[in-house]
KEGUVO-805668 format. One line per 2 residues: for each residue x, y, z of N, C-alpha, C. Coordinates in steps of 0.1 Angstrom, whole numbers, plus 5000, padded with zeros to 4 digits. Atoms other than C-alpha are relative to their C-alpha. Layout:
% KEGUVO-805668
X:Y:Z:X:Y:Z:X:Y:Z; ...
% end
This chain:
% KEGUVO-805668
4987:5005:5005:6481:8150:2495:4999:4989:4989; 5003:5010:5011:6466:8128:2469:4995:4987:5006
5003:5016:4993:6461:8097:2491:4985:5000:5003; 5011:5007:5000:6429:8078:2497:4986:5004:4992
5010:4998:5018:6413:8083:2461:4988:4994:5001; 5010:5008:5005:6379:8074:2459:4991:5004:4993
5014:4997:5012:6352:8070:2431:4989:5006:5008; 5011:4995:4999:6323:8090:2434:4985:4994:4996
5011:5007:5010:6303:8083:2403:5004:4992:4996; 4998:5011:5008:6300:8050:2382:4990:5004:4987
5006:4999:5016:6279:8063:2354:5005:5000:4985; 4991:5005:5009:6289:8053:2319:5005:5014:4995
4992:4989:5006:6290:8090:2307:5001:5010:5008; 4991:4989:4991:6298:8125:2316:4994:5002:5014
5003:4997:4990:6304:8131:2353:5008:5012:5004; 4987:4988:5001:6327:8164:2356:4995:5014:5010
5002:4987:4998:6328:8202:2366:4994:4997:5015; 5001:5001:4983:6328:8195:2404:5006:5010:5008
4993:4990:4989:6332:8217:2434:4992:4997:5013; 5006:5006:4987:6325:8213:2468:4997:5016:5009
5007:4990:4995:6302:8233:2490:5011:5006:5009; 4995:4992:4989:6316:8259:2516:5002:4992:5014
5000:5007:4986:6307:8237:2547:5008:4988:4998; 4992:5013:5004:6326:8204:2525:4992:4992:5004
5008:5014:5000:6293:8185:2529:4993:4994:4989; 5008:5000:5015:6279:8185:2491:5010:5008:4991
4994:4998:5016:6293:8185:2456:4992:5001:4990; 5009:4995:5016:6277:8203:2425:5010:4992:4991
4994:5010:5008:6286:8183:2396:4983:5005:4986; 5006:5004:5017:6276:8183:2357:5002:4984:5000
5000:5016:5007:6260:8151:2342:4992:4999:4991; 5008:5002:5014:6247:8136:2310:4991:4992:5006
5004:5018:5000:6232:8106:2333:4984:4996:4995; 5015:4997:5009:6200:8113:2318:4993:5005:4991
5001:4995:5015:6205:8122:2285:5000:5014:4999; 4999:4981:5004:6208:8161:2289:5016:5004:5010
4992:4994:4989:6234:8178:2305:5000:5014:5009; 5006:4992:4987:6221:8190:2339:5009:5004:5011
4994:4996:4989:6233:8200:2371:4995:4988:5011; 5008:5008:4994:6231:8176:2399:5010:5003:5017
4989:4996:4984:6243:8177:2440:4999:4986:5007; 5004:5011:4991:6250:8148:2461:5014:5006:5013
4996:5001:4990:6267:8142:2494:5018:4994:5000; 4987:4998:5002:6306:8144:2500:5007:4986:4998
4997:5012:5000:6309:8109:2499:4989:4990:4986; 5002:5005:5008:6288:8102:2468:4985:4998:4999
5014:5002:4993:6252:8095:2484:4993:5008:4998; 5008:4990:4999:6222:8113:2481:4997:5013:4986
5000:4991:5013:6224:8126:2445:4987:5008:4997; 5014:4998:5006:6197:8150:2436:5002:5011:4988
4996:4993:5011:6192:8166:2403:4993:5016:5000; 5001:4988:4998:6192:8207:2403:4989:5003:4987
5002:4992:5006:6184:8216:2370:4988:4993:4987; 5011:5010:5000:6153:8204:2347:5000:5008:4987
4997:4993:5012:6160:8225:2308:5006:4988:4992; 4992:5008:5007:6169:8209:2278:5015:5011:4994
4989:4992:5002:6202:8225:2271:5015:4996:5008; 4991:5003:4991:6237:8224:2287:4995:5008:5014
5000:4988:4983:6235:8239:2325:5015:4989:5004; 4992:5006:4992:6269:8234:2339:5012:5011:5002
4990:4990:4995:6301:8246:2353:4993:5009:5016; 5005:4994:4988:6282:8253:2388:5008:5002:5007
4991:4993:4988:6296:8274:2418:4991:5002:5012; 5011:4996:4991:6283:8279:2451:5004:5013:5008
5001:4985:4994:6275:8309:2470:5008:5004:5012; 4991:5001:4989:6296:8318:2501:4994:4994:5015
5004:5002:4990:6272:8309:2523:4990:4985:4994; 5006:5012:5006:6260:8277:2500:4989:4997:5001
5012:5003:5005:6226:8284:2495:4995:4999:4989; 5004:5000:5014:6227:8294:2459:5011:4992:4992
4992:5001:5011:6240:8285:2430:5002:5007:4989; 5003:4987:5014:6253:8301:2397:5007:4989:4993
4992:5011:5014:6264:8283:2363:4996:5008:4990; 5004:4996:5008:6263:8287:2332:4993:4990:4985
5009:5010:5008:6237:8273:2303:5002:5008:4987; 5003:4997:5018:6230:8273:2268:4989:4995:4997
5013:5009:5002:6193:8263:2261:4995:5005:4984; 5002:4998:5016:6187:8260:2222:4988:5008:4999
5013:4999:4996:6152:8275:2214:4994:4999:4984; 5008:5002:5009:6147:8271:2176:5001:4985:4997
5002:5010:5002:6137:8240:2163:5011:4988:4992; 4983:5004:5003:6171:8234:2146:5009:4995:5003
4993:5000:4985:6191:8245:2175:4995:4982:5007; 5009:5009:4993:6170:8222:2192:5007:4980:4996
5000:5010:5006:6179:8194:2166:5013:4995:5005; 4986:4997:5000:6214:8203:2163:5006:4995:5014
4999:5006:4986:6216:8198:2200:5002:4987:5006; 4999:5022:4994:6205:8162:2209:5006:4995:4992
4991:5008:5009:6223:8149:2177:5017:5004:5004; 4989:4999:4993:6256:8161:2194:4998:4991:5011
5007:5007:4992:6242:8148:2226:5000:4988:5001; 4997:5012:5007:6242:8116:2209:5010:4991:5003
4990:5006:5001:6276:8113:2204:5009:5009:5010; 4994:4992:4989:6287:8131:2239:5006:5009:4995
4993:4985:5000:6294:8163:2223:4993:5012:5002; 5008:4990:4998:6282:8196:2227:5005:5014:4997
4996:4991:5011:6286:8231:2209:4996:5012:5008; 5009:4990:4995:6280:8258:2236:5011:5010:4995
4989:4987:5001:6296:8288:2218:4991:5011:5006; 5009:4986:4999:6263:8312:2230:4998:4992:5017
5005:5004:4985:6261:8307:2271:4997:5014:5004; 5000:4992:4995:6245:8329:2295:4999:4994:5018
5000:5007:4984:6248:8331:2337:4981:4998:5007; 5012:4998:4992:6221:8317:2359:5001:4997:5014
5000:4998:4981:6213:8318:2399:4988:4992:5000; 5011:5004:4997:6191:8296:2416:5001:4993:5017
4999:5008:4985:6189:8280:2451:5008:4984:4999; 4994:5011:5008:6208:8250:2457:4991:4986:5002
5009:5007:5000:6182:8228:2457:4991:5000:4983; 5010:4998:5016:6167:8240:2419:4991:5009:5001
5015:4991:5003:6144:8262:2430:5004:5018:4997; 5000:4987:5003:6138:8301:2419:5014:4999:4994
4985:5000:5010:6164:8294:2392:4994:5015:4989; 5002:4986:5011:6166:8329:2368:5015:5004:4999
4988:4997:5013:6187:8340:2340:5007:5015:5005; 4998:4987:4997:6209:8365:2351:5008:5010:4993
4996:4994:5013:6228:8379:2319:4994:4996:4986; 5011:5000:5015:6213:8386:2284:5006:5007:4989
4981:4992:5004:6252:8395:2270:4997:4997:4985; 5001:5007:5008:6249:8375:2243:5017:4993:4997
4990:5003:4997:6282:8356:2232:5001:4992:5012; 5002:5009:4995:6296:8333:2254:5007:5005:5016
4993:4992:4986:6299:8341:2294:4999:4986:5007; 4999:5014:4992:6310:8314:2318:5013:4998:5009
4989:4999:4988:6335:8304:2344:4993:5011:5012; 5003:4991:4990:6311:8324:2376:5004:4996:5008
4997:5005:4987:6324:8326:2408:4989:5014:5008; 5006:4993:4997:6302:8343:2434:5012:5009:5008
4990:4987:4989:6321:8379:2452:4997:5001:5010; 4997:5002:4987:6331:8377:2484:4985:5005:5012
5012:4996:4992:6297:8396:2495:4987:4993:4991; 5004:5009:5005:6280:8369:2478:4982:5010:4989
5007:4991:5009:6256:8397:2461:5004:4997:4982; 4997:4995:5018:6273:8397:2429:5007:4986:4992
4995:5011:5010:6289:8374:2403:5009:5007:4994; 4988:4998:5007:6322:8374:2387:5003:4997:4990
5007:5013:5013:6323:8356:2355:5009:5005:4983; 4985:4998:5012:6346:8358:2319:4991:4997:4987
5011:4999:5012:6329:8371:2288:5001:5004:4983; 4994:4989:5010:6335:8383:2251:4988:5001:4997
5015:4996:5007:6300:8396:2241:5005:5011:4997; 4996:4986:5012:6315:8428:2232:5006:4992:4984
4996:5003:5011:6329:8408:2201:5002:4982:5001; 5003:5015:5000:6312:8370:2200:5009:4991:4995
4990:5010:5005:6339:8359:2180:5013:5002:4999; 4980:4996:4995:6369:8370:2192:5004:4987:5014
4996:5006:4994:6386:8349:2217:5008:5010:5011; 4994:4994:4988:6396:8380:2236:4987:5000:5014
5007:4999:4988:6377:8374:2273:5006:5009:5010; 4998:4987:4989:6374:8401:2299:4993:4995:5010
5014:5001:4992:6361:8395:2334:4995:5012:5000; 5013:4992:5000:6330:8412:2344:4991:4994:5011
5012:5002:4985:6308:8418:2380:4988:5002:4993; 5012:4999:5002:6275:8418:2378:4987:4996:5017
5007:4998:4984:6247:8422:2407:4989:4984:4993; 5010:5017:5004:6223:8383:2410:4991:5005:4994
5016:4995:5008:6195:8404:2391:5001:5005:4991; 4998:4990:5009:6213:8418:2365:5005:5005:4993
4997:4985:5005:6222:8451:2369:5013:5000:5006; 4981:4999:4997:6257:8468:2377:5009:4994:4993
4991:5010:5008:6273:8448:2350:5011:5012:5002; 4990:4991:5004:6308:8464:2351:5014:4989:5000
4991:5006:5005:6342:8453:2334:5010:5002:5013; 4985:4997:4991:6370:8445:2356:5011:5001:4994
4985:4999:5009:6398:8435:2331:4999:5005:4988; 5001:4992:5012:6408:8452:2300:5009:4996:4990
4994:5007:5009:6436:8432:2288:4998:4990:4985; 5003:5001:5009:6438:8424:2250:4996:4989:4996
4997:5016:4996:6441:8387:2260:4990:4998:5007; 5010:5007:4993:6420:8364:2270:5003:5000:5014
5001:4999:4989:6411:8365:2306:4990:4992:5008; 5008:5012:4997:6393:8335:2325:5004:4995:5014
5004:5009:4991:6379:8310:2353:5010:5008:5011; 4999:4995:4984:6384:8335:2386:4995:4994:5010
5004:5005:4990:6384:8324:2417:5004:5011:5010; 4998:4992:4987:6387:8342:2454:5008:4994:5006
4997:5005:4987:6409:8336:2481:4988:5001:5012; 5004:5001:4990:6393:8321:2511:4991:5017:5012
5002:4984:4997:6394:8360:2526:4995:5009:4993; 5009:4991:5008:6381:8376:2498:5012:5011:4996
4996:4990:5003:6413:8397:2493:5008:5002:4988; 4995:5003:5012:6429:8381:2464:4993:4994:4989
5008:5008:5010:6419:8370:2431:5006:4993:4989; 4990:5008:5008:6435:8346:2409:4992:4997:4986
5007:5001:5013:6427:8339:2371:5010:4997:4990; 4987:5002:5013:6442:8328:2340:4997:5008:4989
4994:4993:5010:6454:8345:2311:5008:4998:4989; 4992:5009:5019:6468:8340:2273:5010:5017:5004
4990:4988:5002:6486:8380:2285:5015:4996:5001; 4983:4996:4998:6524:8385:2284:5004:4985:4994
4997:5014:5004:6525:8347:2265:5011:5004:4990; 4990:5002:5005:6554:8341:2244:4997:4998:4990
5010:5007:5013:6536:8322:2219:4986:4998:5003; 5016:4995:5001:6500:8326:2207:4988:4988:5007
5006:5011:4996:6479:8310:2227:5003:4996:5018; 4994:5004:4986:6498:8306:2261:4993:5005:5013
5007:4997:4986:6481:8304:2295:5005:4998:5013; 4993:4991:4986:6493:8316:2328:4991:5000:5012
5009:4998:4989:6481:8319:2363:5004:5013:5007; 4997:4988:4994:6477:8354:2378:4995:5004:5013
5005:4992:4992:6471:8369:2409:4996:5014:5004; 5000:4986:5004:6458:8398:2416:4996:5009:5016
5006:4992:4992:6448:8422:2449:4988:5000:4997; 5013:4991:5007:6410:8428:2448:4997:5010:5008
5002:4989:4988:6400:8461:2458:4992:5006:4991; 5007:4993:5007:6371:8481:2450:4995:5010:5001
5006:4986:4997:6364:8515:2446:4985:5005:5003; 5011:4997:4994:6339:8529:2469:4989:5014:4993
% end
């Protein structure tokens, strides 16, 4: 109900993109506090911080698994010497340029972390599907520079990538109901004016 607000973190810069585990005992969280922007988990009360992720790159936007052992997010890790440059000189001045992200999976502790799309363009917003096998996630790699986003399942290793939405419009940041039978997401469709975002629900159901 909004009442008894309390601080988490005190670090001078970014502390953001939080969610709380399934059991409500640990929070994933993005942070700069160490000059990159990593992934980190502490305890529901603030305690016990430990850092997930160990790349120079963005890693963030984490989700946890239904049964809160994994994790999935999404990163951007530069690799030319440029990139590379380009990177920490943003970094610098707390900004950051992820137009090329891909999804990753890893335990929620950091370990057996692997890349699990290779789309290209920018995929991000994953939520894990209700049989905690798969990933859900919002992508335009059919056309990098379009601003039309579609979701899109995909199996933790991979394979089975297939499109769920098809709308012309941008399509983004899914989430599950508790039960697994609804699915909610936003949307620029049926907007008025260019640009307009919406919240949708939807049935999930999937053909056997």
């Amino acid at each position: 109900d909004g009442s008894d607000l309390k601080q988490l973190t005190t670090t001078p810069r970014y502390d953001a993109e939080a969610t709380v585990s399934p059991d409500g005992k640990r929070i994933v969280f993005t942070s700069l506090r160490d000059g990159d922007l990593e992934i980190y988990t502490m305890d529901i009360n603030g305690t016990d911080v430990r850092r997930v992720t160990n790349r120079m790159g963005y890693d963030g936007g984490a989700v946890w698994s239904p049964d809160g052992k994994q994790l999935a997010w999404r990163a951007f890790q530069p690799q030319t010497d440029r990139e590379k440059s380009d990177y920490q000189e943003l970094i610098k001045q707390n900004l950051v340029r992820p137009t090329r992200m891909e999804l990753w999976v890893g335990n929620a502790d950091g370990t057996n972390a692997r890349q699990v799309t290779n789309l290209g363009g920018a995929n991000f917003a994953p939520v894990f599907a209700p049989d905690g096998k798969r990933i859900l996630f919002a992508s335009n790699h059919k056309d990098p520079r379009s601003r039309n986003f579609d979701l899109y399942l995909v199996n933790l290793d991979g394979t089975g990538l297939k499109q769920v939405t098809t709308h012309g419009d941008f399509d983004g940041f899914p989430m599950f109901s508790p039960d697994g039978k609804k699915l909610v997401f936003a949307s620029n469709r049926y907007g008025k004016v260019a640009g307009e975002t919406n919240i949708f629900v939807a049935e999930w159901k999937e053909s056997r």
